[in-house]
C-alpha positions in Angstrom: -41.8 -18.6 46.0 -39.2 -16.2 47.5 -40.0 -13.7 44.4 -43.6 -13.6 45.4 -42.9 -12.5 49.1 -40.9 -10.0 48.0 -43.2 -8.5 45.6 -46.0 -8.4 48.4 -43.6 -7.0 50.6 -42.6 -4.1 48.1 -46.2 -3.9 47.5 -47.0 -3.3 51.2 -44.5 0.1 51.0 -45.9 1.2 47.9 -49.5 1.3 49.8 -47.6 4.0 52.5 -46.6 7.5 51.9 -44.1 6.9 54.2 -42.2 4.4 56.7 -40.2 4.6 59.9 -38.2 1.3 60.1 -36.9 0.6 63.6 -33.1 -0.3 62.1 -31.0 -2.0 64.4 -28.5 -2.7 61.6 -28.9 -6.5 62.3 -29.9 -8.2 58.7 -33.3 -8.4 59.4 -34.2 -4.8 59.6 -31.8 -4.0 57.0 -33.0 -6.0 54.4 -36.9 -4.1 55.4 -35.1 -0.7 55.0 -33.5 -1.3 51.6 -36.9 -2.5 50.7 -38.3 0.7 52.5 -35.7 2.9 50.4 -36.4 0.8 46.9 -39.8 1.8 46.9 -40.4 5.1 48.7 -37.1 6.6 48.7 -36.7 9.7 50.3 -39.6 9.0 52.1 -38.5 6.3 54.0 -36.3 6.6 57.2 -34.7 4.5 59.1 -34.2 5.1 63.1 -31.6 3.5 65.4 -31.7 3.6 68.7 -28.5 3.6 71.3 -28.5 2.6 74.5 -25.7 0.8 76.6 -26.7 -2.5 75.3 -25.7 -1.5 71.7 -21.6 -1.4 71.3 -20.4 1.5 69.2 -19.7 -1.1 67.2 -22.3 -1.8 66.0 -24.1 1.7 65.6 -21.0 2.2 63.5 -22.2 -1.0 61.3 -25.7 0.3 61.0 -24.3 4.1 60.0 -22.2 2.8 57.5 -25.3 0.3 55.7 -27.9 3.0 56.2 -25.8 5.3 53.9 -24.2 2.4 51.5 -28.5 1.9 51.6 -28.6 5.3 50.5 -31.7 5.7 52.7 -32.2 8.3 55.9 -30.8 7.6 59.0 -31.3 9.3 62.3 -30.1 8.0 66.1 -32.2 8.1 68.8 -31.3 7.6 72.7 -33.7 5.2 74.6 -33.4 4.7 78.2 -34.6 0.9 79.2 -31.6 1.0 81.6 -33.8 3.0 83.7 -36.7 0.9 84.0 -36.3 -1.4 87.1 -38.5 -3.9 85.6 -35.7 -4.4 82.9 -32.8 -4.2 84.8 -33.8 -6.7 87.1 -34.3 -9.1 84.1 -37.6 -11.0 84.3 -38.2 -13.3 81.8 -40.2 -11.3 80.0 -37.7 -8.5 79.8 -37.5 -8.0 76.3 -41.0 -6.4 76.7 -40.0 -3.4 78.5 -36.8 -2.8 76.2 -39.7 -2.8 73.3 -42.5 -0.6 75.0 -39.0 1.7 75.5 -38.1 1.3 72.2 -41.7 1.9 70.0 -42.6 4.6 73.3 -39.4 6.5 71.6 -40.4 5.9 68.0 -44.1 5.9 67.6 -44.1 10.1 68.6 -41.2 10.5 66.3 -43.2 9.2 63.7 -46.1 11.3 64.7 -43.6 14.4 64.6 -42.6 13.8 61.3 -46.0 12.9 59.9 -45.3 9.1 59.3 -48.0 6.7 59.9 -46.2 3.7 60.0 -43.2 1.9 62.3 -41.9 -1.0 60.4 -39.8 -3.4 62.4 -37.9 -6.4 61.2 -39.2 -9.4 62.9 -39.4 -12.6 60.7 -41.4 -15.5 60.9 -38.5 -17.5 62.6 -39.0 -14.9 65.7 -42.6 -16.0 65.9 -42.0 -19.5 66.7 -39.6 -18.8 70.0 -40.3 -16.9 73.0 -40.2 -13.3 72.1 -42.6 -10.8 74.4 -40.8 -8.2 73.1 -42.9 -8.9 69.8 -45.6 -8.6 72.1 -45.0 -4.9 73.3 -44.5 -4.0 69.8 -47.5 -4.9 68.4 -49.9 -3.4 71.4 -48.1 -0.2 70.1 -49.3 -0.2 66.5 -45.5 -1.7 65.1 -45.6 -3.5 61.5 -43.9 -6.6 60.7 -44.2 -7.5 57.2 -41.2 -9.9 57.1 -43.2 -12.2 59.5 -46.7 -11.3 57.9 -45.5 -12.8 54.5 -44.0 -15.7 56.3 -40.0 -14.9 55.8 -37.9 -16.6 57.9 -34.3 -16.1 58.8 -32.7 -17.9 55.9 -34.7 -15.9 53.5 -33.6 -12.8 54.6 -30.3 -13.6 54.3 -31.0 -15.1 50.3 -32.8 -11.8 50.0 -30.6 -9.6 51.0 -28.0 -11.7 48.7 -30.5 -11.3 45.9 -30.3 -7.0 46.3 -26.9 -7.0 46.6 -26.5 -6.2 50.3 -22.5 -7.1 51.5 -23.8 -7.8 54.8 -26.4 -10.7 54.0 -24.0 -13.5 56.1 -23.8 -10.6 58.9 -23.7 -13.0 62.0 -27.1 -12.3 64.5 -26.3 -9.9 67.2 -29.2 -9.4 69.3 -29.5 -7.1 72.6 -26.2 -7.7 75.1 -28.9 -8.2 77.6 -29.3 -11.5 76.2 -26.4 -12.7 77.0 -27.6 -13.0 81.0 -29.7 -15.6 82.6 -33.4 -14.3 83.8 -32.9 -13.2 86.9 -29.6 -11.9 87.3 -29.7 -8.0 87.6 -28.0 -6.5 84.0 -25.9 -3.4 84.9 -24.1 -0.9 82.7 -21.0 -2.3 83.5 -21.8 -6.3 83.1 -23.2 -5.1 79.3 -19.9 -3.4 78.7 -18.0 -6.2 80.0 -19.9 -8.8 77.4 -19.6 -6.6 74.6 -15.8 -6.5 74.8 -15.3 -10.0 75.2 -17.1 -10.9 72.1 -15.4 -7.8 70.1 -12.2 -9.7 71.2 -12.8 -12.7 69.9 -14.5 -11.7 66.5 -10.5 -9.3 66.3 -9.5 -13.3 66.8 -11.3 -14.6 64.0 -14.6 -15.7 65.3 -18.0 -14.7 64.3 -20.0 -16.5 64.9 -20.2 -16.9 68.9 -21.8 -15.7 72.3 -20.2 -14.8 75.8 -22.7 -15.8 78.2 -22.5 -14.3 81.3 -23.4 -16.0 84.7 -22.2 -13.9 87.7 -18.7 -13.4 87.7 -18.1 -16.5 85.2 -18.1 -16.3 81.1 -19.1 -19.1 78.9 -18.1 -18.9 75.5 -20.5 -20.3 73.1 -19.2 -21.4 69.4 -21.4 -23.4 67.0 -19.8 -27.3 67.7 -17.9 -27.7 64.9 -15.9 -24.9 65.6 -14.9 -26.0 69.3 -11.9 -27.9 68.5 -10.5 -25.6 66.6 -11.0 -22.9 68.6 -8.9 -24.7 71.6 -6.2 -26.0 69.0 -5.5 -22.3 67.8 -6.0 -19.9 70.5 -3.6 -19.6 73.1 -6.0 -19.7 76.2 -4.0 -18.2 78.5 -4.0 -15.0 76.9 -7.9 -15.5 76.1 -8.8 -15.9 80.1 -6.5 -13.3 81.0 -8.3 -10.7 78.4 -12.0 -12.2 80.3 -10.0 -11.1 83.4 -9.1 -8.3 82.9 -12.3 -7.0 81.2 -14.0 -8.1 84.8 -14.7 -12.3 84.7 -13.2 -14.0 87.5 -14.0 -17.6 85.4 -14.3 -18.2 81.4 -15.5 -21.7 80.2 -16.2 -23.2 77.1 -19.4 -24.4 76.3 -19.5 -27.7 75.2 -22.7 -28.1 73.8 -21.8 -25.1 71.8 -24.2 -22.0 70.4 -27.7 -22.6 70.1 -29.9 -19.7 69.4 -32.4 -18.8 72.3 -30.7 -20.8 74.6 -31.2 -19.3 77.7 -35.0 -19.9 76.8 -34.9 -23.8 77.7 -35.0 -22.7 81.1 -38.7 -22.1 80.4 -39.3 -25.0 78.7 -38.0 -26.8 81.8 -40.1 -24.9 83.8 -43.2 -25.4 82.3 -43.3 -29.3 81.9 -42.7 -29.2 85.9 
């Protein structure tokens, strides 16, 4: 029952003086730092960290729930950008944006005399191909969403549960997501994703993706939605905003937003 996962997580914080919570302001790590905040308070804190493949967007997001939260919040730079092994964007990328990520936040916590980093990762993320869980893990990271088996949907009912505006807040992982293993992520080619997907959302649509491939767009909205979406937007004015924000091409994905979905490349690989 959803009440019993709860109280084992909340009984989980109440066995630690204190907690770090890696907060990205996505739901996931939210809901784990309102928990965090329910049961220890002033002793929890929860750490965001910026780089260029966070918007300001989105750190705004994550200021404004940490203190509607009521817990601690302090911003931290990390600097995965640096690392050639994640620019060039090997399939396991994730796992060098993580190592940067928990390398940044494990000797915070040692500074400030926490003993735990608490990250957000449910049970959904154990079931796709995540080696950014990986990296987290090797560097002493909790996940108690995923140890008491809560998967995406119940984080959302959860967070509905305690009251938390945000519990429909669409997923918005890393921007470097966004491009196909192998092509080299840049500063610029995050910037240029960000913006097209803050564009449409000021249009109305939430849920969505820009993929980028090269110097071509694809625009990913859940299938239902596709219709719609060419029946009420005047296209012109959408390509030339893609243009304009550096895409030579923008298409439409027919099959439409699938979670992950630049991972079927490795499933394709793999049964060859």
């Amino acid at each position: 029952m959803l009440a019993d996962k709860l109280e084992k997580i909340q009984a989980l914080f109440r066995e630690m003086d204190q907690a770090l919570i890696a907060y990205s302001g996505g739901v996931d790590s939210t809901l784990v730092a309102k928990i965090a905040y329910d049961v220890l308070g002033e002793s929890a804190l929860a750490v965001t960290a910026v780089s260029p493949s966070l918007l300001p967007e989105e750190l705004e997001d994550a200021k404004i729930q940490a203190a509607t939260i009521g817990i601690r919040h302090q911003v931290v730079e990390t600097h995965e950008m640096d690392n050639p092994k994640y620019t060039a964007n090997p399939i396991n990328r994730c796992y060098f944006c993580k190592s940067e990520l928990h390398d940044t936040l494990k000797p915070l916590a040692n500074q400030l005399g926490y003993a735990y980093v608490i990250d957000g990762v449910n049970a959904d993320d154990l079931r796709d191909y995540r080696p950014g869980i990986k990296a987290a893990k090797e560097r002493g990271a909790l996940s108690p969403l995923a140890e008491m088996g809560v998967t995406k949907m119940e984080v959302r009912q959860f967070s509905q549960q305690l009251g938390l505006p945000w519990w429909d807040k669409p997923a918005q992982p890393c921007l470097s997501s966004r491009f196909p293993y192998g092509e080299e992520i840049t500063i610029s080619k995050l910037q240029r994703v960000g913006r097209s997907e803050i564009f449409l959302r000021q249009l109305g649509w939430n849920h969505l993706r820009v993929r980028s491939e090269g110097d071509t767009a694809k625009i990913e909205l859940p299938p239902e939605r596709i219709k719609d979406f060419v029946a009420n937007n005047d296209l012109n004015t959408v390509v030339q905003k893609f243009q304009q924000l550096g895409f030579l091409y923008v298409t439409l994905d027919l099959e439409g937003y699938r979670s992950g979905k630049l991972n079927q490349v490795l499933t394709v690989k793999s049964e060859q």
